[in-house]
PyMOL commands that place a pseudoatom at each C-alpha (Angstrom):
pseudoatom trace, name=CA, resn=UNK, resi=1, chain=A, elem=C, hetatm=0, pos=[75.423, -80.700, -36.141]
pseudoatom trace, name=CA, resn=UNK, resi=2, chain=A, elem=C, hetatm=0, pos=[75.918, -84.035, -37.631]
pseudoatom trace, name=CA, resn=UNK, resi=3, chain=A, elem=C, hetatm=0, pos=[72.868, -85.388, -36.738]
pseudoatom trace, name=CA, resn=UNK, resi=4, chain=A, elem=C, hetatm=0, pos=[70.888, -82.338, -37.799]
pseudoatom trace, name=CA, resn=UNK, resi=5, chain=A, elem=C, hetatm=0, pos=[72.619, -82.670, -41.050]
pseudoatom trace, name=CA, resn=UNK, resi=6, chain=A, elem=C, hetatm=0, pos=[72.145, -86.632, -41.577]
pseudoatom trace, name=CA, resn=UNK, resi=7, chain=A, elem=C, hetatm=0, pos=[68.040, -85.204, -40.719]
pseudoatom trace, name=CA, resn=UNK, resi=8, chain=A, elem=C, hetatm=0, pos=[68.429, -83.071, -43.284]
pseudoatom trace, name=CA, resn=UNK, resi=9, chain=A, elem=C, hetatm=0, pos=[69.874, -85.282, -46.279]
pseudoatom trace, name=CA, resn=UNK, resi=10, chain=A, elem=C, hetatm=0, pos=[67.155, -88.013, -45.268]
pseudoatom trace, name=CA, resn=UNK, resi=11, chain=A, elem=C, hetatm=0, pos=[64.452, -85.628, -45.782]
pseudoatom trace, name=CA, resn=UNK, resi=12, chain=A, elem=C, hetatm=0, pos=[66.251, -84.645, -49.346]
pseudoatom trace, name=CA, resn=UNK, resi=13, chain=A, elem=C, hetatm=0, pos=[66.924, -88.441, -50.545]
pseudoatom trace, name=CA, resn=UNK, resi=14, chain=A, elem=C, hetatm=0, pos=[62.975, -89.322, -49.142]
pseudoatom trace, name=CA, resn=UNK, resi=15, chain=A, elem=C, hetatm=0, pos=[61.417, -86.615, -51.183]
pseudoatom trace, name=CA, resn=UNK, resi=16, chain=A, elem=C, hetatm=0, pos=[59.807, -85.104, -47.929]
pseudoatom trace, name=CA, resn=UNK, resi=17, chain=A, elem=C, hetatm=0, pos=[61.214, -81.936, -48.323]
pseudoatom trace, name=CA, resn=UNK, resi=18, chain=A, elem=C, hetatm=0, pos=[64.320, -79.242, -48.683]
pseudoatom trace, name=CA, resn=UNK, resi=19, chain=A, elem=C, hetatm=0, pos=[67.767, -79.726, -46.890]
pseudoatom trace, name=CA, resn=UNK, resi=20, chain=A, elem=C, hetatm=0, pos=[66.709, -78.905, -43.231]
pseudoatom trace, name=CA, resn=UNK, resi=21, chain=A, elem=C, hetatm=0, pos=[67.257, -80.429, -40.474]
pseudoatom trace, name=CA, resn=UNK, resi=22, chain=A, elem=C, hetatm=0, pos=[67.600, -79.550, -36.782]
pseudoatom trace, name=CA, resn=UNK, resi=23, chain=A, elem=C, hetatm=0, pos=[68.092, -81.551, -33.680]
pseudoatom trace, name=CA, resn=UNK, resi=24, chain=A, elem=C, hetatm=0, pos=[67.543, -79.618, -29.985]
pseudoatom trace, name=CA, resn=UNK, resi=25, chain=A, elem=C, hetatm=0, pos=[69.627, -80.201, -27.458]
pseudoatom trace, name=CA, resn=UNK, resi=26, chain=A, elem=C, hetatm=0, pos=[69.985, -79.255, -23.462]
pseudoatom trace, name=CA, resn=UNK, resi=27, chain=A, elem=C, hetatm=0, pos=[73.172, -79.752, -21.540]
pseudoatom trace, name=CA, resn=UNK, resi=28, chain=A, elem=C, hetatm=0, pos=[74.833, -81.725, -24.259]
pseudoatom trace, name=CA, resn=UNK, resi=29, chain=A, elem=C, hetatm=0, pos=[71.901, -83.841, -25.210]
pseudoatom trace, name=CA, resn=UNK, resi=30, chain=A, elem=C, hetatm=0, pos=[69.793, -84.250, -27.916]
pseudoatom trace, name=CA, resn=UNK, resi=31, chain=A, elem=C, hetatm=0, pos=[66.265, -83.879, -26.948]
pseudoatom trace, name=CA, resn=UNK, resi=32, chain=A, elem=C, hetatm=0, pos=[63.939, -83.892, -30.171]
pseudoatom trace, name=CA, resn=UNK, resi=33, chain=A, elem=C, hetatm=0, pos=[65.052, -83.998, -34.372]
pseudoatom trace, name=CA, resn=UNK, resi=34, chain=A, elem=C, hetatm=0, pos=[63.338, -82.456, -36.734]
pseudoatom trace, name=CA, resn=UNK, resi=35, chain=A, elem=C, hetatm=0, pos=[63.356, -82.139, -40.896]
pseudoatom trace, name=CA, resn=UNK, resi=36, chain=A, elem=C, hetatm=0, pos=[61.759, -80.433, -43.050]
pseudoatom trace, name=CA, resn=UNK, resi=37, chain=A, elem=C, hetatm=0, pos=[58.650, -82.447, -44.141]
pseudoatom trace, name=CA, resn=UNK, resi=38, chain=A, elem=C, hetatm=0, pos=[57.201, -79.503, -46.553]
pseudoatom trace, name=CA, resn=UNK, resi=39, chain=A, elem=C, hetatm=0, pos=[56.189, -81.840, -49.413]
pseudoatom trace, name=CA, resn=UNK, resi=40, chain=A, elem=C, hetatm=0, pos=[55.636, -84.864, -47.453]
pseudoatom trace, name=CA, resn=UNK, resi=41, chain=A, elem=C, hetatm=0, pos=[52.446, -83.017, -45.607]
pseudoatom trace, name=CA, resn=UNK, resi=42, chain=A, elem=C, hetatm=0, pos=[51.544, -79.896, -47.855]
pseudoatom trace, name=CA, resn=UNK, resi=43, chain=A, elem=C, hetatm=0, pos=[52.144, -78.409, -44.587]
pseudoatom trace, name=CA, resn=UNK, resi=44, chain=A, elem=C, hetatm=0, pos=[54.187, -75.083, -45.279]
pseudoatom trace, name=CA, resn=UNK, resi=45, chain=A, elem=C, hetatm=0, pos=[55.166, -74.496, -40.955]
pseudoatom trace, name=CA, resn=UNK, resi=46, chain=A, elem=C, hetatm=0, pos=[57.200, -78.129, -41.620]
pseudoatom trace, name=CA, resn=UNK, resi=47, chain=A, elem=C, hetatm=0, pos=[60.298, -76.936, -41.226]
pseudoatom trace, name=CA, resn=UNK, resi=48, chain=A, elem=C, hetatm=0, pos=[63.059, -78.862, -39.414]
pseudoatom trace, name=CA, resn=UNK, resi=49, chain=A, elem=C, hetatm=0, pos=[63.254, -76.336, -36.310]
pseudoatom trace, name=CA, resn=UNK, resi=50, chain=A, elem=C, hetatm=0, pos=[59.507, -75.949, -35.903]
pseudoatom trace, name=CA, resn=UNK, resi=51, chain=A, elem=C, hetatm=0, pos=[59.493, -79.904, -36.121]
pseudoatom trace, name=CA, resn=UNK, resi=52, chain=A, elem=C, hetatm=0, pos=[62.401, -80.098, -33.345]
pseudoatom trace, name=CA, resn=UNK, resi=53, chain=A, elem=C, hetatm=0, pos=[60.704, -77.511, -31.262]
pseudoatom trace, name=CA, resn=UNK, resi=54, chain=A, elem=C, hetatm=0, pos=[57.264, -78.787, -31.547]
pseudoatom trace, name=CA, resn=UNK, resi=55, chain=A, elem=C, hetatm=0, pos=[59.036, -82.510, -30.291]
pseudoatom trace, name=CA, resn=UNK, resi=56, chain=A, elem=C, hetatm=0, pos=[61.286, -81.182, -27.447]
pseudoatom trace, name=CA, resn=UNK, resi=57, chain=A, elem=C, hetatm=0, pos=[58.152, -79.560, -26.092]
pseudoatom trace, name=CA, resn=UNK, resi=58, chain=A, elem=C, hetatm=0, pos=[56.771, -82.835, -25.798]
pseudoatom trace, name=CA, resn=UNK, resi=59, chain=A, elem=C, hetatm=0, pos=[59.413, -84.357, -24.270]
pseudoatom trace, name=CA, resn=UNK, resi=60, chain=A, elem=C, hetatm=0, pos=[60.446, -81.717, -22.031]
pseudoatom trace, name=CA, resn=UNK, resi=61, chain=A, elem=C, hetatm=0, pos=[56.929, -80.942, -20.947]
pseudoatom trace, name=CA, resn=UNK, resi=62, chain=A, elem=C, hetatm=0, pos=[55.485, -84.395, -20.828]
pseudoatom trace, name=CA, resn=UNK, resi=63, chain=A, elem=C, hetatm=0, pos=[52.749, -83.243, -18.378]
pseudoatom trace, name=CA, resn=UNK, resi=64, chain=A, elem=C, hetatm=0, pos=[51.144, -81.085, -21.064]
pseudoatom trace, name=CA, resn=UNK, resi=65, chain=A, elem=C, hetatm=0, pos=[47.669, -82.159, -21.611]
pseudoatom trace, name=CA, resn=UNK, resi=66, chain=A, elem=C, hetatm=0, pos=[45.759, -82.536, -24.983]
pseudoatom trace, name=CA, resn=UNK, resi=67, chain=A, elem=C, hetatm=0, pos=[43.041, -79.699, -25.211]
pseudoatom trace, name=CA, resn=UNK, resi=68, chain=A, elem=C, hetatm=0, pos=[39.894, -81.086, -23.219]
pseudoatom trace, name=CA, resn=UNK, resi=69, chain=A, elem=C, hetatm=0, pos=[37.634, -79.096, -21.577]
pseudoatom trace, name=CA, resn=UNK, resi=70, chain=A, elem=C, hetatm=0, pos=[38.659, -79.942, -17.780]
pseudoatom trace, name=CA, resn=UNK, resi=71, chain=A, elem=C, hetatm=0, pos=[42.317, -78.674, -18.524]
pseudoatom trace, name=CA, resn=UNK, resi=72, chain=A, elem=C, hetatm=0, pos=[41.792, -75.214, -20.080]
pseudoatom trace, name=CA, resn=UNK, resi=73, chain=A, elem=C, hetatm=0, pos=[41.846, -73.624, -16.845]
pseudoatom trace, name=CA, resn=UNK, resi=74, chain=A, elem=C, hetatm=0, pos=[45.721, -73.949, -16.079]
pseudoatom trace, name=CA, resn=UNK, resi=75, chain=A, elem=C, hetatm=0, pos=[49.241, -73.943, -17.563]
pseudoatom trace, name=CA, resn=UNK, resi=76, chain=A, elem=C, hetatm=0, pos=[51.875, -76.537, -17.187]
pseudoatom trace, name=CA, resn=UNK, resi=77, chain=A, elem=C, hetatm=0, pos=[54.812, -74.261, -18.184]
pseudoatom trace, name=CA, resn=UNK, resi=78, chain=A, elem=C, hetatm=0, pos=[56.416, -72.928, -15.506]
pseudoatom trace, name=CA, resn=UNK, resi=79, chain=A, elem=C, hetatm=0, pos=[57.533, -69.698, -15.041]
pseudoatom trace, name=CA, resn=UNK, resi=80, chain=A, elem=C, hetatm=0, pos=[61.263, -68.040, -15.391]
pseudoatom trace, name=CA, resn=UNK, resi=81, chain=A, elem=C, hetatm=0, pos=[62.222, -64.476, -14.074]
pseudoatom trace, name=CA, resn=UNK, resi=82, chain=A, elem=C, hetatm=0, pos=[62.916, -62.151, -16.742]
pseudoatom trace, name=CA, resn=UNK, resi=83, chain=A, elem=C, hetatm=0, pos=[66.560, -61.916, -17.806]
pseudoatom trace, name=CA, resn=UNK, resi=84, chain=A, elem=C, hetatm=0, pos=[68.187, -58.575, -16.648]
pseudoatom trace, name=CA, resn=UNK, resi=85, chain=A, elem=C, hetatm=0, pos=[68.279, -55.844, -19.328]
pseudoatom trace, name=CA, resn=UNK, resi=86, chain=A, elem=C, hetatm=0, pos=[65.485, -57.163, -20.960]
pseudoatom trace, name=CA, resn=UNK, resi=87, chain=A, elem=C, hetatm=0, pos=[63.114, -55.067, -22.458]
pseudoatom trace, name=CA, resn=UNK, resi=88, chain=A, elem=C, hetatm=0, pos=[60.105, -57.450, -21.909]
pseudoatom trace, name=CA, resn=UNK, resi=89, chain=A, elem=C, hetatm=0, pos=[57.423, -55.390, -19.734]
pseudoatom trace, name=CA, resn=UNK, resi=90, chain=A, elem=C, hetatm=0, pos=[56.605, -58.895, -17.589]
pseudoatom trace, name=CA, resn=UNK, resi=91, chain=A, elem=C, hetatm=0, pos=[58.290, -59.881, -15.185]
pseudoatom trace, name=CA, resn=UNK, resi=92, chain=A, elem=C, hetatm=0, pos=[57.934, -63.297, -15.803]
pseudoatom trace, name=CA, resn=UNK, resi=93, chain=A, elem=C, hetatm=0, pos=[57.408, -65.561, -18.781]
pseudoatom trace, name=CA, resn=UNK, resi=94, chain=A, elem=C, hetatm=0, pos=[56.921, -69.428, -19.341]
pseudoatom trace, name=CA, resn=UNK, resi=95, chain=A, elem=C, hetatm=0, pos=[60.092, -71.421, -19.243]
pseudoatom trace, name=CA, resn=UNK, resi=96, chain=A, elem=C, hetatm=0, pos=[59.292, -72.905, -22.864]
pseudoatom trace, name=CA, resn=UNK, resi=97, chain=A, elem=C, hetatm=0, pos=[62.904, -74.491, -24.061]
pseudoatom trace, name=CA, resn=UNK, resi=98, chain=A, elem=C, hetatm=0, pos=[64.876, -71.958, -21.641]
pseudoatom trace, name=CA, resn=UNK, resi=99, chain=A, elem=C, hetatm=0, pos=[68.285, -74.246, -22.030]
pseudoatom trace, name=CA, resn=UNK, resi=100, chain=A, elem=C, hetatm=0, pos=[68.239, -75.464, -24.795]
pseudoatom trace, name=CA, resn=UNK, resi=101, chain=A, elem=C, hetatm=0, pos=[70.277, -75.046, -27.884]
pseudoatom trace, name=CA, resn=UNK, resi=102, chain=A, elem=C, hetatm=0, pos=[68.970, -75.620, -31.599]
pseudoatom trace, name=CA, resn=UNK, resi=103, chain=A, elem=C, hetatm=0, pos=[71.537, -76.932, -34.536]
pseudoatom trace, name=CA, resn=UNK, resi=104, chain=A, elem=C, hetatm=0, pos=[70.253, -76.470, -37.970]
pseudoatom trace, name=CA, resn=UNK, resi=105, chain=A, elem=C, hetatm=0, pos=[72.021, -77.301, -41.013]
pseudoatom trace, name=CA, resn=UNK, resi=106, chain=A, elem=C, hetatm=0, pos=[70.946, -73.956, -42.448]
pseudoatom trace, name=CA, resn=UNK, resi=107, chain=A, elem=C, hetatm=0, pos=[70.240, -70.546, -41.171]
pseudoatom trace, name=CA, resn=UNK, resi=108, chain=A, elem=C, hetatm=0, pos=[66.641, -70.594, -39.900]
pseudoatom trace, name=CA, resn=UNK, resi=109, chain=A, elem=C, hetatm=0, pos=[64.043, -68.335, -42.460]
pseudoatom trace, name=CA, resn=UNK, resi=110, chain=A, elem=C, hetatm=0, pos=[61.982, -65.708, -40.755]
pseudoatom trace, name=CA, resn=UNK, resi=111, chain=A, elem=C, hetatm=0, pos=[59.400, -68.352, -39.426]
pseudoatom trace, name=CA, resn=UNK, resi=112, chain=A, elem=C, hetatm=0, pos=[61.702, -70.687, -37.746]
pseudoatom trace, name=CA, resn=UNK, resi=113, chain=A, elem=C, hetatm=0, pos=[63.778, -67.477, -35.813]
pseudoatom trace, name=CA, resn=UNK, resi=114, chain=A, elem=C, hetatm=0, pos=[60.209, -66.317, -34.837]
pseudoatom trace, name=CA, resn=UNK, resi=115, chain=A, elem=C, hetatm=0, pos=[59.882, -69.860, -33.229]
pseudoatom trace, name=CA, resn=UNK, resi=116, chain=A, elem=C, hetatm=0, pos=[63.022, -69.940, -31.982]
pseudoatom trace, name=CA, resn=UNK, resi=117, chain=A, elem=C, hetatm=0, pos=[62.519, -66.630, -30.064]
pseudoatom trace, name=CA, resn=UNK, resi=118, chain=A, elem=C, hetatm=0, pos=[59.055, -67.781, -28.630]
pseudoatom trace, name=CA, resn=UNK, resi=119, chain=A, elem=C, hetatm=0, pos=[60.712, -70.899, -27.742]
pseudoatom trace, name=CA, resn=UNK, resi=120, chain=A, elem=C, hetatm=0, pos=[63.197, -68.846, -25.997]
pseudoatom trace, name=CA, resn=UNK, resi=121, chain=A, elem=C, hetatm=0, pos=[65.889, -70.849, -27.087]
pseudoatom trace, name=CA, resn=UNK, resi=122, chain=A, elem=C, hetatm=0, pos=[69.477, -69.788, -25.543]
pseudoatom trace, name=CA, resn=UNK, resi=123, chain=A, elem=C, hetatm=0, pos=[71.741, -70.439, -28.912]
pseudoatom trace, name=CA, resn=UNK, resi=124, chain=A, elem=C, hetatm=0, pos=[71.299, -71.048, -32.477]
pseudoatom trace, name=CA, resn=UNK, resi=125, chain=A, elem=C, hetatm=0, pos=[74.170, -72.922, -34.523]
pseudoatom trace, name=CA, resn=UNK, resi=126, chain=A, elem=C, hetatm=0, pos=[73.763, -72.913, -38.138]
pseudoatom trace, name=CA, resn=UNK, resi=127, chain=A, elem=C, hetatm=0, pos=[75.925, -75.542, -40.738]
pseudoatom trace, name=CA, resn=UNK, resi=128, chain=A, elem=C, hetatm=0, pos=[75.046, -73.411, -44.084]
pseudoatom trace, name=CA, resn=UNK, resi=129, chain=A, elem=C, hetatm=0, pos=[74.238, -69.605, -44.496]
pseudoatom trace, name=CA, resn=UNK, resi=130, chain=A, elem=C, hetatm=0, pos=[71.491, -67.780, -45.988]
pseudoatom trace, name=CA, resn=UNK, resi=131, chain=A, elem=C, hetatm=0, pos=[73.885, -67.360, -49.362]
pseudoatom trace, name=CA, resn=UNK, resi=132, chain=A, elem=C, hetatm=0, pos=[74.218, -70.862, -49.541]
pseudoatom trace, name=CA, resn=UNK, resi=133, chain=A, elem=C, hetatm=0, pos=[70.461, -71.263, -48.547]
pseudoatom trace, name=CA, resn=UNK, resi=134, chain=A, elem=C, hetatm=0, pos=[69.598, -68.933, -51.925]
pseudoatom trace, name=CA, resn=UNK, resi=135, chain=A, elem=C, hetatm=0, pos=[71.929, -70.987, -54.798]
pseudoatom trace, name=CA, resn=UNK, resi=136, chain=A, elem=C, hetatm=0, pos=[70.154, -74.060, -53.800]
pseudoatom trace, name=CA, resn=UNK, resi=137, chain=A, elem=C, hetatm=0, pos=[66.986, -71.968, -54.367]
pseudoatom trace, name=CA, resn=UNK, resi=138, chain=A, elem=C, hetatm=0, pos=[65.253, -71.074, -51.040]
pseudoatom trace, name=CA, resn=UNK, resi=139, chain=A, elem=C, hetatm=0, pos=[65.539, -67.539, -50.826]
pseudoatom trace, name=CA, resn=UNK, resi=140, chain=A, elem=C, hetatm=0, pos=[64.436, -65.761, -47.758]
pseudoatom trace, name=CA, resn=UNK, resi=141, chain=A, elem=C, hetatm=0, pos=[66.345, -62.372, -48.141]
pseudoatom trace, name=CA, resn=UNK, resi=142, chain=A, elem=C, hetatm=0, pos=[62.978, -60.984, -49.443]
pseudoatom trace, name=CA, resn=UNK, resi=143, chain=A, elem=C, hetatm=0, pos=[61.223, -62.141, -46.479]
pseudoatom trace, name=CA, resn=UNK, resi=144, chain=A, elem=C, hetatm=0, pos=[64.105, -60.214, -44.082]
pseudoatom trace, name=CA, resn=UNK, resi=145, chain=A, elem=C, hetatm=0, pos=[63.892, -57.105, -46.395]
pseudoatom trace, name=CA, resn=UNK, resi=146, chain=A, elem=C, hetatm=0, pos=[60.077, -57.187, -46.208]
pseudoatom trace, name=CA, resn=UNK, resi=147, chain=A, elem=C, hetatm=0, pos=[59.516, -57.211, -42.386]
pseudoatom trace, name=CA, resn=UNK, resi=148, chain=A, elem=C, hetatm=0, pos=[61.679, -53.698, -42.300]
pseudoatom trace, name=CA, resn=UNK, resi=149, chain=A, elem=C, hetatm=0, pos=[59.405, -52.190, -44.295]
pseudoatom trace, name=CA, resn=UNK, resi=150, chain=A, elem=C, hetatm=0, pos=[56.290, -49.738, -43.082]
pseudoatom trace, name=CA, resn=UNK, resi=151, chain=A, elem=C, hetatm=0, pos=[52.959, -52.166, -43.260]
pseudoatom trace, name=CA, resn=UNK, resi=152, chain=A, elem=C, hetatm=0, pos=[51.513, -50.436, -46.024]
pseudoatom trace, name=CA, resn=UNK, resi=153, chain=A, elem=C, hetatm=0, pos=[54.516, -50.763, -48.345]
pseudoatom trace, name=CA, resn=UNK, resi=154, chain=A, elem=C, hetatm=0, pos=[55.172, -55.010, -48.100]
pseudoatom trace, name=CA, resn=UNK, resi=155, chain=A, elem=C, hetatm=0, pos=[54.113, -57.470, -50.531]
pseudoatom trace, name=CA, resn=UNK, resi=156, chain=A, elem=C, hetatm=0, pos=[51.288, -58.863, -48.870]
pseudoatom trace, name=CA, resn=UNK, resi=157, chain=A, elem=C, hetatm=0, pos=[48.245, -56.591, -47.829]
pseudoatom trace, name=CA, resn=UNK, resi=158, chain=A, elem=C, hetatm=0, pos=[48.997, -56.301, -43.926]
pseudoatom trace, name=CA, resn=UNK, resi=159, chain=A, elem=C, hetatm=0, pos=[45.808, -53.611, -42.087]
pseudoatom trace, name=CA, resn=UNK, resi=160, chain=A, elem=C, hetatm=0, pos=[44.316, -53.315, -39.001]
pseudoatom trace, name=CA, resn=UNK, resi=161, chain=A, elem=C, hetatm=0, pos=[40.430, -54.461, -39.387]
pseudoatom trace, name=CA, resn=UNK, resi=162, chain=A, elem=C, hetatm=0, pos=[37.650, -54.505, -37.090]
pseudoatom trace, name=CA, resn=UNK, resi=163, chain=A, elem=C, hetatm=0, pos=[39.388, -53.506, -34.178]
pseudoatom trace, name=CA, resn=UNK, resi=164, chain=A, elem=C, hetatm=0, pos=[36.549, -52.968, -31.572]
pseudoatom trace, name=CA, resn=UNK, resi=165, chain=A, elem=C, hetatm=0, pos=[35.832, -56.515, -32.705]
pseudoatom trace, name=CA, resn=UNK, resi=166, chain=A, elem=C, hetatm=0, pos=[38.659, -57.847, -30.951]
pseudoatom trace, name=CA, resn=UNK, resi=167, chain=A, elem=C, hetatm=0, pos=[38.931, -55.510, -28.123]
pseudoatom trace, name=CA, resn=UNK, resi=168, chain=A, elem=C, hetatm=0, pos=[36.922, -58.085, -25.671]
pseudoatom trace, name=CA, resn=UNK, resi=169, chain=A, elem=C, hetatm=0, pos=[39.485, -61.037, -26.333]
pseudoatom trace, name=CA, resn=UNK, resi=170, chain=A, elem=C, hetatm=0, pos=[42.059, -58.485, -25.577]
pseudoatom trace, name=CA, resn=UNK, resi=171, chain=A, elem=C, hetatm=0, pos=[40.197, -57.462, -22.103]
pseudoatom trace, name=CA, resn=UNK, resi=172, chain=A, elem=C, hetatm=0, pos=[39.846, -61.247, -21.201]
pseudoatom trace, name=CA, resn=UNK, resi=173, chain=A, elem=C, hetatm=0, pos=[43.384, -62.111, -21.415]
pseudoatom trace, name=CA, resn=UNK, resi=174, chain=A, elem=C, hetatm=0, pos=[44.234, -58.148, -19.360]
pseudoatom trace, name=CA, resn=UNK, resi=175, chain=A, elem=C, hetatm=0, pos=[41.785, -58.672, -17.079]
pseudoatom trace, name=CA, resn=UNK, resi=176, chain=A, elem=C, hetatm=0, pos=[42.282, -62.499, -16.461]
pseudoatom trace, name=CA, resn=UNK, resi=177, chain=A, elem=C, hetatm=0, pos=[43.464, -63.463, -12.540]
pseudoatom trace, name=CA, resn=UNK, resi=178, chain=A, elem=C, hetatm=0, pos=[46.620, -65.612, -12.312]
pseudoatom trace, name=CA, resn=UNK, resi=179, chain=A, elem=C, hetatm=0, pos=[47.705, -64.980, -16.102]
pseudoatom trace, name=CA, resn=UNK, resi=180, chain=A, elem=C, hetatm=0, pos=[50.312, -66.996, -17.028]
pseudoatom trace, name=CA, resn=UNK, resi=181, chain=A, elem=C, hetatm=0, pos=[52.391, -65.133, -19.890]
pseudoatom trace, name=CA, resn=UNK, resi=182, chain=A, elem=C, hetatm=0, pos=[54.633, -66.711, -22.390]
for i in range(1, 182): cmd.bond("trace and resi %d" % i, "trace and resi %d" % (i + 1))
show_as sticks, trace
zoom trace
């Protein structure tokens, strides 16, 4: 958590962006560090646990190609059985950071849990709440409230367009041999 912390004052004192950092670690290690680098990019995804995420991917899957044409046909994630009681309808799923652990110094906003679910992170330890997270002036309570709501009744226009449109990329990935799901 120190370390995540330090992260997260450096990005403050550098002007890159707010107080977040996040360091991921696996069996007592730390893999990849992350801070939030908002304002230093114009990049709003930035944030210190997409950062640290983004980085232990890399170092935990170092075989991971760039995209280039002669490795599009194949997957270098490997795959874990699902976890009893789960109510995922595959079997099986990529590894992703499976192990891992992710310290933050403050609870992760919407997009970062997202990540960290995808990422399939086991644990998430937080330094400052999402109280504290609000009085400094980075209020994602709105965000949490929105997401219950019915589509039609958030603040952003969410609607299903077009939907034969994308009904072919859909049948690709259904109908694809040796699918590897994540």
């Amino acid at each position: 958590m120190r370390e995540a912390v330090r992260l997260a004052t450096e990005s403050v004192v550098n002007g890159w962006g707010g107080p977040f950092g996040a360091v991921v670690t696996r069996d007592g290690e730390i893999v990849a560090r992350g801070q939030n680098r908002v304002l230093l990019t114009g990049d709003p995804t930035a944030h210190g646990e997409v950062e640290a995420i983004r980085k232990a991917i890399q170092v935990l899957n170092p075989e991971a190609p760039t995209i280039a044409v002669d490795h599009q046909d194949r997957s270098t994630l490997k795959l874990v059985r699902r976890e009893p009681g789960s109510p995922d309808r595959e079997p099986f799923r990529a590894r992703m950071l499976k192990g891992c652990e992710i310290y933050t110094s403050g609870q992760p906003c919407p997009m970062c849990m997202s990540a960290i679910y995808w990422a399939r992170i086991d644990a998430v330890y937080f330094s400052r709440d999402l109280e504290d997270t609000a009085e400094i002036g980075f209020s994602d309570e709105y965000q949490y409230e929105d997401f219950k709501k019915p589509l039609n009744e958030r603040s952003i226009l969410i609607e299903q367009s077009y939907p034969k449109l994308g009904k072919p990329a859909y049948r690709a990935w259904k109908s694809r041999p040796n699918k590897h799901p994540y």
